[in-house]
C-alpha positions in Angstrom: 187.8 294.2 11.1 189.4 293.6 14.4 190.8 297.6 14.5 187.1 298.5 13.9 185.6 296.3 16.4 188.1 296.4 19.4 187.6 300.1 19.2 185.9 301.5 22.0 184.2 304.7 20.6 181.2 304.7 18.0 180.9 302.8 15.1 181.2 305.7 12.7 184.0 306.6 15.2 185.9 303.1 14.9 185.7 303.3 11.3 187.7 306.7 10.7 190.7 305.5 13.3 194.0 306.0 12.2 194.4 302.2 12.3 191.3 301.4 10.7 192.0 304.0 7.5 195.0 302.5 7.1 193.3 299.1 6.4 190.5 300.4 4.4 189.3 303.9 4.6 185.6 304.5 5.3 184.2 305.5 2.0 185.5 301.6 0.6 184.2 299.9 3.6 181.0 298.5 0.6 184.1 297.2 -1.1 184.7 294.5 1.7 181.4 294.2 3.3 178.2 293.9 1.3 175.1 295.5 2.9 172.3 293.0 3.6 168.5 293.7 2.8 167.8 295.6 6.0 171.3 296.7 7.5 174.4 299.2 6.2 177.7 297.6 5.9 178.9 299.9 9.2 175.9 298.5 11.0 176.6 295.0 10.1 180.0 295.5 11.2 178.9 297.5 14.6 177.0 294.3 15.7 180.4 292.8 16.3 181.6 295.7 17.7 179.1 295.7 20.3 179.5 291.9 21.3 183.0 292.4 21.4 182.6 295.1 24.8 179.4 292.8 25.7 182.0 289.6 25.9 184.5 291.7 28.0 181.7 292.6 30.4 180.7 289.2 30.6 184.3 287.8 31.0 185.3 290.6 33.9 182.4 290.2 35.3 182.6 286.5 36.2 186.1 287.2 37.7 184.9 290.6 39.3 181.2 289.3 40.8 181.6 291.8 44.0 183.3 294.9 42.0 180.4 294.9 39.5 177.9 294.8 42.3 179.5 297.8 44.1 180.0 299.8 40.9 176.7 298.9 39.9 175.6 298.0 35.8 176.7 301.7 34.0 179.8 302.2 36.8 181.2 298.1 35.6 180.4 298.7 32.3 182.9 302.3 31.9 185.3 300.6 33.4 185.6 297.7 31.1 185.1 300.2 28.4 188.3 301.9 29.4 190.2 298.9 30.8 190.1 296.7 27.8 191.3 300.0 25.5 194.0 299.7 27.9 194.3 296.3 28.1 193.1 294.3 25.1 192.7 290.6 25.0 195.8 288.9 23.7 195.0 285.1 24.5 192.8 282.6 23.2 191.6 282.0 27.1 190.0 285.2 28.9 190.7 283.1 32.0 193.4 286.0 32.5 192.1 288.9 31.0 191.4 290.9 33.9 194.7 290.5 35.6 195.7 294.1 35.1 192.5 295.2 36.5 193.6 296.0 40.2 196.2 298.2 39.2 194.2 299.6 36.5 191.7 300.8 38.9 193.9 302.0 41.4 195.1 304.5 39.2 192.1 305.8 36.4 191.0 309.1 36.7 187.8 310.7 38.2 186.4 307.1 39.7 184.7 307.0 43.1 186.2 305.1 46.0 189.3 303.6 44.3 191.1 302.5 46.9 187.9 300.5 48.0 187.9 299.1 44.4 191.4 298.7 44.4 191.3 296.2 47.6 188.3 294.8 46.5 189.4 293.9 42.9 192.9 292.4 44.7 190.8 290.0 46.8 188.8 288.9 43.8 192.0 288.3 41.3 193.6 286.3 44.3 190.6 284.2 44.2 190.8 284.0 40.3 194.4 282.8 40.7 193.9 280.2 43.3 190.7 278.9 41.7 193.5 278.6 38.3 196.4 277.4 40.3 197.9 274.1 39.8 197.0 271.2 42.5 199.5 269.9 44.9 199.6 267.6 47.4 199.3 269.1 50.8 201.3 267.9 53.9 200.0 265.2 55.6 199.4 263.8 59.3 201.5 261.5 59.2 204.5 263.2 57.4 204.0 266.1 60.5 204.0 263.5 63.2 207.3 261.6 61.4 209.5 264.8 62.4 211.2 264.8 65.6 209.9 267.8 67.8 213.6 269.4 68.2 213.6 269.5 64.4 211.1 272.0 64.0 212.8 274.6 64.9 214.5 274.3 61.6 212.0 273.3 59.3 211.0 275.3 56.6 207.3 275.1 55.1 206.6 275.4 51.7 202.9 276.5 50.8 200.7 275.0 47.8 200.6 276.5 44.7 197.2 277.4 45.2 198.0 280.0 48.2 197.7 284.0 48.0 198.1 286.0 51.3 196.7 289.8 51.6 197.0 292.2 53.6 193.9 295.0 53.0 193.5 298.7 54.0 189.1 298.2 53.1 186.7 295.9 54.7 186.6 294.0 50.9 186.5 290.6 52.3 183.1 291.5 54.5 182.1 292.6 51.6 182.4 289.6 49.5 180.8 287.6 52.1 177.8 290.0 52.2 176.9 289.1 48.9 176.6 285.3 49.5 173.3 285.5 51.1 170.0 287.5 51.3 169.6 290.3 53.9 173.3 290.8 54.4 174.4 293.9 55.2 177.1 295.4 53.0 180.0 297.2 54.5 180.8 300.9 53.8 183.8 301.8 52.1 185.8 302.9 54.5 189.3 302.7 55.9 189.9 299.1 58.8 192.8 297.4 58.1 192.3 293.5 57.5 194.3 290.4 56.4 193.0 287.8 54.6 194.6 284.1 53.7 193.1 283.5 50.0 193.7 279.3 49.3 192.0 276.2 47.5 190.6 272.8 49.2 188.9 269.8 47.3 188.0 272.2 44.3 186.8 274.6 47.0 187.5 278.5 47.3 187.9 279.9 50.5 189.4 282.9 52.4 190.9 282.8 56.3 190.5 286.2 58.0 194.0 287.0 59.9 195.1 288.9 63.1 198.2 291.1 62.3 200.0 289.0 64.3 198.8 285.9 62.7 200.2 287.6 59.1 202.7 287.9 60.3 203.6 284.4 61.0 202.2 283.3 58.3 204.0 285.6 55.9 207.2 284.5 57.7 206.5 281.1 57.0 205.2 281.4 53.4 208.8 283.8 52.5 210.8 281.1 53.3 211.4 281.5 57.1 212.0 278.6 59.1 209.4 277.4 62.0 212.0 278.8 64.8 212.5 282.1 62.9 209.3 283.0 61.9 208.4 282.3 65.7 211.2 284.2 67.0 210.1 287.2 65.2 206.4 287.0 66.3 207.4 286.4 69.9 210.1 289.8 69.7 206.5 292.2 68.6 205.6 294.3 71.1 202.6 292.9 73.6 203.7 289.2 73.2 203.7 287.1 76.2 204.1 283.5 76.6 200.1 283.1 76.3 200.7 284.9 73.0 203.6 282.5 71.8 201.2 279.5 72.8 198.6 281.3 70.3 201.2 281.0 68.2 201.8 277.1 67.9 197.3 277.7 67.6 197.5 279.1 64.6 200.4 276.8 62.8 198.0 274.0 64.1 195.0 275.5 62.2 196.6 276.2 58.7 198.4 272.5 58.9 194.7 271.3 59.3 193.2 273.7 56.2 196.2 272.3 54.4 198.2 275.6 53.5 201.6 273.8 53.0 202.4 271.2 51.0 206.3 270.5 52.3 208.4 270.1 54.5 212.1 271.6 54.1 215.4 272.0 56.4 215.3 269.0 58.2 218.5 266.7 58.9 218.6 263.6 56.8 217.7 261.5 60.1 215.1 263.4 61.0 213.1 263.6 57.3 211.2 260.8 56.8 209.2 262.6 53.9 
């Protein structure tokens, strides 16, 4: 039964696999599955093996909203045909079925704008993973203002668990936004570099568009870097000037105040009151 109706060819088609035959060959499927008063015992058992593709539609394509828009109903649909052949369900949850999707599409054959797709299906499975991430405490006001300002130099910030930074060769993330309201204007797939913070706040969702610069830093930071290094590295880039290390400090403010980190690390015992 579950040879036949994971297959992704017909039902007749299902039914003569090698894997299937070895169960029960065709000619005995009556044996195991009685006919009813209007269907075949192959048709009886192709209902199943329709749901079974309809359910991996259905499951992709609440992770994958913006992908399935772009590749439209017959485009989605192929590509779960061929992706779950590839990639089968092997949990109970199908909360992380699609995670081998980006990479999937990134490489299968003969597909339209896949490195579009690629970016676009990234962006999505960060949200996914955030949205799934556990929840941890984020570092407060008051734990920020209890470290000495010569100490920060040091201090090493770690990020929540429910954090993802990317950095995007297609305009994916205008694209997701285009579809949250009417009359949007959806952007074409072509190539403009972008970078895009991907983090969860009060059971919220929500992506930060980056400068390059302002990756930078923040990648830095989220590797492990401390406050001083990851500044001394911005500041070193061509085109930074003391305005542009002021920018800098900007920026650290902002993601303190979306709370991207949740600790704080490196300090001297004197100085962490944490």
């Amino acid at each position: 039964m579950q040879e036949v109706v994971v297959h992704p060819g017909s039902i007749d088609e299902a039914l003569a696999s090698k894997a299937a035959r070895a169960e029960i060959p065709p000619e005995r499927l009556a044996d195991v599955v009685l006919p009813s008063r209007t269907l075949a015992p192959a048709q009886r058992v192709e209902i199943y093996q329709r749901m079974y593709l309809l359910r991996m539609e259905e499951a992709l394509g609440i992770d994958y909203p913006a992908l399935q828009h772009f590749l439209g109903p017959r485009g989605f649909r192929d590509l779960v045909r061929d992706y779950v052949a590839s990639f089968p369900s092997r949990s109970y949850t199908l909360n992380r079925l699609g995670d081998h999707l980006p990479a999937f599409v990134l490489t299968a054959i003969g597909r339209r704008h896949r490195g579009f797709c690629h970016d676009l299906a990234r962006l999505e499975l960060a949200m996914t993973e955030v949205f799934d991430a556990v929840e941890t405490p984020t570092l407060s006001a008051e734990a920020v203002a209890a470290v000495r300002a010569e100490a920060w130099a040091t201090a090493r910030l770690r990020p929540i668990a429910a954090f993802r930074l990317l950095a995007l060769r297609y305009p994916v993330n205008a694209y997701v936004q285009s579809l949250r309201g009417r009359g949007h204007r959806h952007p074409r797939p072509l190539r403009k570099d972008g970078w895009v913070a991907v983090y969860r706040r009060h059971y919220g969702v929500h992506r930060l568009e980056l400068s390059r610069p302002a990756y930078r830093l923040l990648s830095e930071l989220a590797a492990g870097a401390s406050l001083g290094e990851a500044v001394s590295v911005a500041a070193r880039r061509p085109g930074r000037s003391a305005a542009g290390q002021t920018q800098l400090y900007r920026w650290f403010r902002e993601w303190m105040s979306k709370g991207l980190f949740m600790g704080l690390e490196g300090l001297e015992p004197s100085t962490n009151r944490l």
